[in-house]
C-alpha positions as a Markdown table, in Angstrom:
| # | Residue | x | y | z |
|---|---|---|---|---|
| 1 | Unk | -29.4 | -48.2 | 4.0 |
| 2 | Unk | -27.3 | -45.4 | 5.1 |
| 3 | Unk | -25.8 | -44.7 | 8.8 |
| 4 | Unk | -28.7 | -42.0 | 9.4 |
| 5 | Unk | -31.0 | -44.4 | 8.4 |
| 6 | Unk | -30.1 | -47.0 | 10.9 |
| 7 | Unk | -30.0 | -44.9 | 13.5 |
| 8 | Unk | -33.3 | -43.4 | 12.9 |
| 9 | Unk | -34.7 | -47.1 | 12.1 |
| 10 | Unk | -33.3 | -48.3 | 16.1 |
| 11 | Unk | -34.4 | -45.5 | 17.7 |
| 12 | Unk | -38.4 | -46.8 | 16.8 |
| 13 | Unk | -37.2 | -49.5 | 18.9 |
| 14 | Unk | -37.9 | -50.0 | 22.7 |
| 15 | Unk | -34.3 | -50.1 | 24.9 |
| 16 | Unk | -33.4 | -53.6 | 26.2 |
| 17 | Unk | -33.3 | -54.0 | 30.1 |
| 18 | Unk | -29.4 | -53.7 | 29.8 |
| 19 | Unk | -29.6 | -50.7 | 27.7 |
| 20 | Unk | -31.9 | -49.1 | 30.4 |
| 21 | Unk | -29.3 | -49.9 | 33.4 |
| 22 | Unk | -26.1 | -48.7 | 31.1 |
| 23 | Unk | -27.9 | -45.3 | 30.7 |
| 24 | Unk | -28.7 | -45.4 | 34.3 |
| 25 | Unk | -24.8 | -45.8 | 35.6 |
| 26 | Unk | -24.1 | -43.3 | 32.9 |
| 27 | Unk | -26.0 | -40.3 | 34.4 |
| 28 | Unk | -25.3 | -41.3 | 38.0 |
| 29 | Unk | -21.7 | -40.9 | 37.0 |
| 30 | Unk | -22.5 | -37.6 | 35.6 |
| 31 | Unk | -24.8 | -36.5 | 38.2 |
| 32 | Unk | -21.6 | -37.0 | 40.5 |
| 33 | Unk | -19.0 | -35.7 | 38.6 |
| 34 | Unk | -21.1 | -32.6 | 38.2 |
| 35 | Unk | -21.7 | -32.2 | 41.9 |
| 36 | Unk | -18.0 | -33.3 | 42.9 |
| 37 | Unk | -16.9 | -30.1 | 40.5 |
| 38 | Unk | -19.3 | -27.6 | 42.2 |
| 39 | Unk | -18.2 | -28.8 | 45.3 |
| 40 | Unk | -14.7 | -28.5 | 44.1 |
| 41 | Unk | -15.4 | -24.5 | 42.8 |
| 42 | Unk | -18.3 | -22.9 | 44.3 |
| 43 | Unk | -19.4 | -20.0 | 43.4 |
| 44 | Unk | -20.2 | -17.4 | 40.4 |
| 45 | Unk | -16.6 | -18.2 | 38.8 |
| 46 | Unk | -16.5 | -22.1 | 37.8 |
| 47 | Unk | -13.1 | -23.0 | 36.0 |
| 48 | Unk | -12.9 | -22.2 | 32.5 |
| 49 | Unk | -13.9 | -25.2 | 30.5 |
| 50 | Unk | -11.1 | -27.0 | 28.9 |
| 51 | Unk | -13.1 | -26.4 | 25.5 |
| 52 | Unk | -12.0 | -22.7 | 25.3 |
| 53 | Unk | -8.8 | -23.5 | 25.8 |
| 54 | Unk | -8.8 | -26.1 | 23.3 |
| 55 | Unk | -11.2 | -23.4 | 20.9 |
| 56 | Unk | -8.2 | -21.0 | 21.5 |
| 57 | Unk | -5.3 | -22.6 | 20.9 |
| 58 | Unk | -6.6 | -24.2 | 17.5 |
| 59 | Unk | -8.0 | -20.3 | 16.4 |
| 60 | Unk | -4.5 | -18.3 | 17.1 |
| 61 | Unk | -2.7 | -21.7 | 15.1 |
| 62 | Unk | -4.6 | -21.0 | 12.3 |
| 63 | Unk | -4.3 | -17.4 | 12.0 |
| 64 | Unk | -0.5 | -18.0 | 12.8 |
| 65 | Unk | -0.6 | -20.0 | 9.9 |
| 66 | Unk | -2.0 | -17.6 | 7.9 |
| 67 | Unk | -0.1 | -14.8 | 8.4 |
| 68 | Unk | 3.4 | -17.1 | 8.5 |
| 69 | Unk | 2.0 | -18.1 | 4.4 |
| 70 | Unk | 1.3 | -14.8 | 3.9 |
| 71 | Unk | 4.3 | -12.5 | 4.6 |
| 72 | Unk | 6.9 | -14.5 | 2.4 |
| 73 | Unk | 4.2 | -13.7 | -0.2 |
| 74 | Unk | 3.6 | -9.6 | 0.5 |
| 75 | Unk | 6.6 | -8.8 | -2.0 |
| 76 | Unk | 5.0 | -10.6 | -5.3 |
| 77 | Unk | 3.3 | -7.9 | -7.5 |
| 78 | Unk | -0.3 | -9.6 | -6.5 |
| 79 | Unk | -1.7 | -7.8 | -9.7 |
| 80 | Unk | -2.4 | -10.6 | -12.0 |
| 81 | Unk | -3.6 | -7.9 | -15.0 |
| 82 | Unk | -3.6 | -4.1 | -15.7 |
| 83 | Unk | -6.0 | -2.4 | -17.9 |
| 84 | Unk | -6.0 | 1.4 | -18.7 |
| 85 | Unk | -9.0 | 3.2 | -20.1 |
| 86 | Unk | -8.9 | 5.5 | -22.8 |
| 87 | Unk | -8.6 | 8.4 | -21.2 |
| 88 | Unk | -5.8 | 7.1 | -19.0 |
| 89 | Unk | -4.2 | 5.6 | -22.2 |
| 90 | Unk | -4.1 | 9.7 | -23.7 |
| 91 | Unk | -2.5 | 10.8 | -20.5 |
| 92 | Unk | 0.3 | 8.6 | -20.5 |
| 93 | Unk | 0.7 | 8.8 | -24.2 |
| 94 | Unk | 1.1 | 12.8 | -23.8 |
| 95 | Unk | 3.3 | 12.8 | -20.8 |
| 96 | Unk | 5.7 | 10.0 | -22.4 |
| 97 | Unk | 6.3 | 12.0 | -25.6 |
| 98 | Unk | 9.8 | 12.5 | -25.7 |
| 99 | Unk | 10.6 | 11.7 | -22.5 |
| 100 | Unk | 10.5 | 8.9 | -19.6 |
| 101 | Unk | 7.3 | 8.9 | -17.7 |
| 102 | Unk | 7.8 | 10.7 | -14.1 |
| 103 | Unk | 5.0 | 10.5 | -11.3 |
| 104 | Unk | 3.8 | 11.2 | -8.3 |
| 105 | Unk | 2.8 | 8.6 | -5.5 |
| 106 | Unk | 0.0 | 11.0 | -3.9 |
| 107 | Unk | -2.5 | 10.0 | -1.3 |
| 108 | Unk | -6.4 | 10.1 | -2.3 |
| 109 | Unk | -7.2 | 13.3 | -1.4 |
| 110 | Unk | -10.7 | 12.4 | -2.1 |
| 111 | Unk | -11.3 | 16.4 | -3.4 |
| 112 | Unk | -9.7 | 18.5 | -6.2 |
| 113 | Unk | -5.9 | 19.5 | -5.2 |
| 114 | Unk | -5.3 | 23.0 | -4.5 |
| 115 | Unk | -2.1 | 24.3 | -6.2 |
| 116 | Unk | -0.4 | 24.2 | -3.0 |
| 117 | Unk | -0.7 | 20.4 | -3.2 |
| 118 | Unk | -0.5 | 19.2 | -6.6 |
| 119 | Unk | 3.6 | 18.5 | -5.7 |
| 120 | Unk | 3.6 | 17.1 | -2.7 |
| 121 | Unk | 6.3 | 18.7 | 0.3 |
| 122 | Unk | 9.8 | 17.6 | 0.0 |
| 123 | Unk | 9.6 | 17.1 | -3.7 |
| 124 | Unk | 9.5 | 20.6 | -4.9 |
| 125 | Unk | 13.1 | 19.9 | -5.9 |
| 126 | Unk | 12.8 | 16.8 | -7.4 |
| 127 | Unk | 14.0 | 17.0 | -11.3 |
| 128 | Unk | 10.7 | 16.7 | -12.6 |
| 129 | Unk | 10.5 | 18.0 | -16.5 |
| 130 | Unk | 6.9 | 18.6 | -17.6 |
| 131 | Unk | 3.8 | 18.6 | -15.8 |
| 132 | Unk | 3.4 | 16.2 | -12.8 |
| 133 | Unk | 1.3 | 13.2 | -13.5 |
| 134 | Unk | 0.1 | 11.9 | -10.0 |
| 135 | Unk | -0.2 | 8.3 | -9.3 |
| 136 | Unk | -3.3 | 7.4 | -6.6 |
| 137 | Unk | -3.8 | 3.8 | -5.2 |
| 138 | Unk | -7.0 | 3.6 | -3.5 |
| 139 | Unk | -7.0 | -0.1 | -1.2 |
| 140 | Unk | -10.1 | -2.0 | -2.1 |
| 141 | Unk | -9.8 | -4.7 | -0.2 |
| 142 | Unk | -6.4 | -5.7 | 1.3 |
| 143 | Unk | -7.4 | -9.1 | 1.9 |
| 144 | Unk | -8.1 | -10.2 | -1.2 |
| 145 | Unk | -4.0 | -11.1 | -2.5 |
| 146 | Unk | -4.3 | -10.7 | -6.1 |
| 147 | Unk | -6.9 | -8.4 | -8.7 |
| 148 | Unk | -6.9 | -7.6 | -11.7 |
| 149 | Unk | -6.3 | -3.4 | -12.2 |
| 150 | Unk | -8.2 | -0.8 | -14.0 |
| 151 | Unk | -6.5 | 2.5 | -14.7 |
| 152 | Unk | -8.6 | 5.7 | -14.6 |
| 153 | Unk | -7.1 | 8.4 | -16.2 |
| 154 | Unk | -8.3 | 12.3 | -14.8 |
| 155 | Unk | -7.7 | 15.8 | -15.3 |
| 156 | Unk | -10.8 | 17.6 | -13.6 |
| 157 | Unk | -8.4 | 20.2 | -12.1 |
| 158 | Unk | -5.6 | 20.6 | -14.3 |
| 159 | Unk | -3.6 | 17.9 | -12.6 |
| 160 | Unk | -3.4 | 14.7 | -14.5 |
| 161 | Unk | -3.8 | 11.5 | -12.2 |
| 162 | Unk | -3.9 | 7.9 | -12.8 |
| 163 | Unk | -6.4 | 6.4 | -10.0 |
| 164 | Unk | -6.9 | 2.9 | -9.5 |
| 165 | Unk | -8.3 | 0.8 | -6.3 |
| 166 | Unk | -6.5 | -2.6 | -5.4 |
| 167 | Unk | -5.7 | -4.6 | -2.2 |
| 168 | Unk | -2.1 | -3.5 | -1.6 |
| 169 | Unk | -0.7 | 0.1 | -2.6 |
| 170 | Unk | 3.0 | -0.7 | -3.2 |
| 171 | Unk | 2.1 | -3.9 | -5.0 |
| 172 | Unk | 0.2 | -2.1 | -7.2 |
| 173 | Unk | 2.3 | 1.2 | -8.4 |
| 174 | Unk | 5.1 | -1.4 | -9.2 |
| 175 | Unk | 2.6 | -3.5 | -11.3 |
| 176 | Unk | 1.7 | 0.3 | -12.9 |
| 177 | Unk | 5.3 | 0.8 | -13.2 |
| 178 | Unk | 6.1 | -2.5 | -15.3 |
| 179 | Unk | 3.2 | -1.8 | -17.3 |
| 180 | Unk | 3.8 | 1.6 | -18.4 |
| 181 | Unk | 7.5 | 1.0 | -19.2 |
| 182 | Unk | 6.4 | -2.1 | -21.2 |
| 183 | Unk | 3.8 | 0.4 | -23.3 |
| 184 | Unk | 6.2 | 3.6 | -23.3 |
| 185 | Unk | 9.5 | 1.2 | -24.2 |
| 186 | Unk | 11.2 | 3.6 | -21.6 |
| 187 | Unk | 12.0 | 3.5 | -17.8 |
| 188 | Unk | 9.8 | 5.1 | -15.9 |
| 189 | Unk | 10.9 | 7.1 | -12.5 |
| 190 | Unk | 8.2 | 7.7 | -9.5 |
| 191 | Unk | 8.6 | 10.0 | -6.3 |
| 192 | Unk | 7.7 | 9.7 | -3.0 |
| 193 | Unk | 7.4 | 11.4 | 0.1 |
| 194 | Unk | 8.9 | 8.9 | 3.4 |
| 195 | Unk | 5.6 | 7.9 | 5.1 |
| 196 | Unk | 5.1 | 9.0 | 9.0 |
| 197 | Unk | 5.5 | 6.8 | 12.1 |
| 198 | Unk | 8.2 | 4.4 | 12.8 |
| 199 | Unk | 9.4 | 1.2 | 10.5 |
| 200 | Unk | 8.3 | -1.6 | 12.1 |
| 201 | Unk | 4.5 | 0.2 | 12.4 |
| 202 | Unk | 4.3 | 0.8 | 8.9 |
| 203 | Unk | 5.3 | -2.4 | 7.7 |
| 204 | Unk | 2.7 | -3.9 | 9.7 |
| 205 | Unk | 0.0 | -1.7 | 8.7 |
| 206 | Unk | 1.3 | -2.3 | 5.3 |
| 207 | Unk | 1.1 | -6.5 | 6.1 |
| 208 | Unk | -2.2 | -6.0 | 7.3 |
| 209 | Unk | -4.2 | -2.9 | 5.7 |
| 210 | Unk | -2.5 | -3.0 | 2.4 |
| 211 | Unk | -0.3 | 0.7 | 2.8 |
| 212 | Unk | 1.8 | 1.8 | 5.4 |
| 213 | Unk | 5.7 | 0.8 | 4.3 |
| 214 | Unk | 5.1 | 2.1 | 0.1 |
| 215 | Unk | 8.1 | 3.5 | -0.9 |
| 216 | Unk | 10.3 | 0.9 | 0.3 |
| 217 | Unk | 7.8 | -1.8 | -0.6 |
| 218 | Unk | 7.6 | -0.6 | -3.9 |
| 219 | Unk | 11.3 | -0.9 | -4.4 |
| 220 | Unk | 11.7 | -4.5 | -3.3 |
| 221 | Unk | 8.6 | -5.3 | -5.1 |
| 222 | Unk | 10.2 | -4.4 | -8.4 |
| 223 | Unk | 14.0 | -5.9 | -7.4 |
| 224 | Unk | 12.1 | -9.2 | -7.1 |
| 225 | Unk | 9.6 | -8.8 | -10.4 |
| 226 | Unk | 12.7 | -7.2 | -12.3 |
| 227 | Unk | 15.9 | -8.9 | -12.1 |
| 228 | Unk | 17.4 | -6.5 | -15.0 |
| 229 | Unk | 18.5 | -3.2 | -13.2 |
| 230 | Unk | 18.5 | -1.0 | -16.5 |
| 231 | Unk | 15.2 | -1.9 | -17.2 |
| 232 | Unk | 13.7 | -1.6 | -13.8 |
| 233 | Unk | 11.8 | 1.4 | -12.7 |
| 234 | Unk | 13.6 | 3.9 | -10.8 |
| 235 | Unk | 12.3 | 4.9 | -6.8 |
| 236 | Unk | 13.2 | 8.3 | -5.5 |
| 237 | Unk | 12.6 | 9.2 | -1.4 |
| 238 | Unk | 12.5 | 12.1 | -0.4 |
């Protein structure tokens, strides 16, 4: 017989005399403590149970917790595998002939770039032989930590692009970057534009949304996942 069982099994049966009393002394104490308390705080504003408190406490420990577990964690590559479909597969093939792959970081722009914007200001002076290839990390969902990746490769206005969607945008160009200089069997170099808004701001959007902090991010993402520096992929700011 199982604890639910007994207890539905006694409460068929009829309270003994001292049962009755205990449960009488029981809510007379309450009864009084109750009153005692009003009299103690009248009015619309009672003290705050302790409960909330309590409630409160144990809800910021946890995400505490999380976020402590977390951040040590931000600078792994969180990509566990990267695929790239055929037609991303031709793109790099043709860009890498004869040469080391160089891209873009570019922001989603969610439309066809105007020619204005296929190089993105401040690097219409970077050494860039070729046609640009743009790189475009979409974030997913930046609380899952890890996902696999899916390369798309595109060309609908002239401008090649490699477009993907993950949980973390710097993660994921340097888990793009390890990939394609494992398929190309040469060191590939990416370019970026410094992001807006102060340091400590976009490391904390980058923490919590997934971007922010990318070029830097991507850097010590690939010092950790590549201890060889001749072999690691190569960050220019501008």
């Amino acid at each position: 017989m199982t604890d639910v069982e007994v207890a539905d099994t006694d409460s068929s049966r009829p309270c003994p005399p001292e049962a009755a009393s205990a449960g009488a002394r029981w809510r007379a104490w309450l009864l009084q403590g109750l009153s005692e308390r009003t009299a103690r705080h009248p009015g619309p504003h009672p003290e705050r149970p302790d409960g909330i408190k309590i409630a409160a406490i144990f809800i910021l420990a946890i995400l505490t917790t999380s976020f402590g577990s977390r951040v040590p964690r931000a600078f792994e590559l969180r990509v566990t595998e990267v695929r790239l479909d055929a037609e991303a597969r031709r793109i790099v093939d043709r860009a890498a002939a004869g040469r080391p792959l160089q891209l873009i970081a570019h922001k989603p722009p969610g439309r066809h770039l105007q020619p204005s914007e296929r190089i993105p200001h401040g690097l219409t002076r970077a050494p860039i032989s070729g046609p640009p290839l743009f790189l475009e990390v979409s974030v997913q969902d930046s609380s899952d930590f890890t996902a696999d990746v899916t390369v798309h490769g595109t060309e609908p206005d002239g401008a090649a692009r490699l477009t993907m969607q993950s949980p973390a945008v710097p993660n994921t160009i340097a888990a793009i970057l390890l990939a394609l200089r494992d398929r190309t069997g040469e060191v590939p170099h990416v370019y970026f534009n410094w992001s807006e808004g102060g340091p400590v701001s976009r490391l904390l959007r980058f923490l919590v949304f997934g971007g922010g902090e990318v070029a830097t991010v991507t850097r010590e993402v690939l010092r950790r996942a590549e201890p060889d520096p001749e072999r690691r992929p190569r960050v220019h700011v501008s």
